[in-house]
N, C-alpha and C positions, 0 to 999 in steps of 0.2 A: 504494500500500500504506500504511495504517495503519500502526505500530508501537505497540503498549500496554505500557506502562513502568509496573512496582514497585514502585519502585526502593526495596535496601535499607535498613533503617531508620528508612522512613517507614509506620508504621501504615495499612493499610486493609483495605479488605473488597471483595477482589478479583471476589467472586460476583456483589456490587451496583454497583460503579463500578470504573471504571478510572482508575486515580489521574493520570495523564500520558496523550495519545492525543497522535502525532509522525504528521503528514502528507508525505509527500515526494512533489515535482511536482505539487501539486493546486492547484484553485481552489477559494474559500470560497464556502458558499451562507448565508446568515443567514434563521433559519426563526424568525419572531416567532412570539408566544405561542400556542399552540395549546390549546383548552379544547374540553369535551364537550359540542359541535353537531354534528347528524346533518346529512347533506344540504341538507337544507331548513333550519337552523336552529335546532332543535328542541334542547332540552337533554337530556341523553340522562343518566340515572344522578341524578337528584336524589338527593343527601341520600346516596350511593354514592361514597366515593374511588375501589375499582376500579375500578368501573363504568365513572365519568369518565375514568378513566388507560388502563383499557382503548379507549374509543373515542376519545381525544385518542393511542393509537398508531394506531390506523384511517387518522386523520385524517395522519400524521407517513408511516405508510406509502404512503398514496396521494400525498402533496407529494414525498416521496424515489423513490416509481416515476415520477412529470413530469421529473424530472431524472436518471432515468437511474442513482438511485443506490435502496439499499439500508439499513438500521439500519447493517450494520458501518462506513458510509460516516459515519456520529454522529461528529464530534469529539468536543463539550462539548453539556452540556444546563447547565440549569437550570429547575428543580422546583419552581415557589411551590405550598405547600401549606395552604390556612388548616385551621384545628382539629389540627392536625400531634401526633401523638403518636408516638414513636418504633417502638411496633408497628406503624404502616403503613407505614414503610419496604419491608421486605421486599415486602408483597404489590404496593404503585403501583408499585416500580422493577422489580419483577419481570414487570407488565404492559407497561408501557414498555420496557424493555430486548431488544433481542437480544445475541448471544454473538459475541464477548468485549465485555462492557460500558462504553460511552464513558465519557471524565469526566466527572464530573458534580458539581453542586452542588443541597443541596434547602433549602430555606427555608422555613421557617413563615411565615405570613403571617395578620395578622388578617381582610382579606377580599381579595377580586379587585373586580374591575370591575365586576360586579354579582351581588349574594347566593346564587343557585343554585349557579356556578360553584366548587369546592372545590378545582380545582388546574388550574395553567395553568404549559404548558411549553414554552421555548424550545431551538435548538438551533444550532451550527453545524454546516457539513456542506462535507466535505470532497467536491469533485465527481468522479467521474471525467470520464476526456479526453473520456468520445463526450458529456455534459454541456454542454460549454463554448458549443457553438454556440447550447443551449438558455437559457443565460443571457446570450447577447451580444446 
């Protein structure tokens, strides 16, 4: 089980990120940067944040179904976003995200790895038990 933590006092926006995600029993999976390629390669959404955010969770989904887990199973992300304005918050994390939403951090970035690429995201992930033998 997850536990997603509030906690008093401290400012957030609980709709888009979960400020604190507390694992208990679990093992960690470390999900490097995931960017908007199709199957084959393909960039998928030129010149489209959603677009990109939406098949970079395609991509997030299908590596979390190999393991046996789920979005709720998300600890922590991180969100490099180049051209980053603060009205695309909502729509990319809202692409990305299932409910209750991991912690996360999002970062403006001047570019990625190369120029088509407009946001590439990281994640840990917390595994369940039937996981473990698929990571050993």
């Amino acid at each position: 089980m997850i536990h997603r933590i509030e906690p008093a006092g401290v400012f957030g926006v609980p709709d888009l990120i979960s400020q604190v995600s507390v694992p208990s029993g679990r093992d960690f999976a470390f999900l490097s940067g995931q960017v908007a390629w199709d199957e084959e390669g393909r960039v998928v959404g030129k010149g489209d944040h959603v677009a990109q955010a939406t098949q970079i969770a395609r991509r997030i989904d299908r590596v979390l179904g190999a393991l046996g887990a789920g979005r709720e199973d998300i600890v922590k992300e991180t969100v490099y976003v180049v051209g980053y304005e603060p009205r695309l918050a909502p729509a990319v994390l809202g692409a990305l995200h299932g409910s209750p939403p991991p912690s996360s951090t999002l970062v403006g970035v001047a570019r990625l790895f190369a120029p088509e690429f407009l946001i590439e995201v990281e994640c840990v992930i917390a595994l369940p038990s039937a996981a473990e033998e698929l990571a050993g």
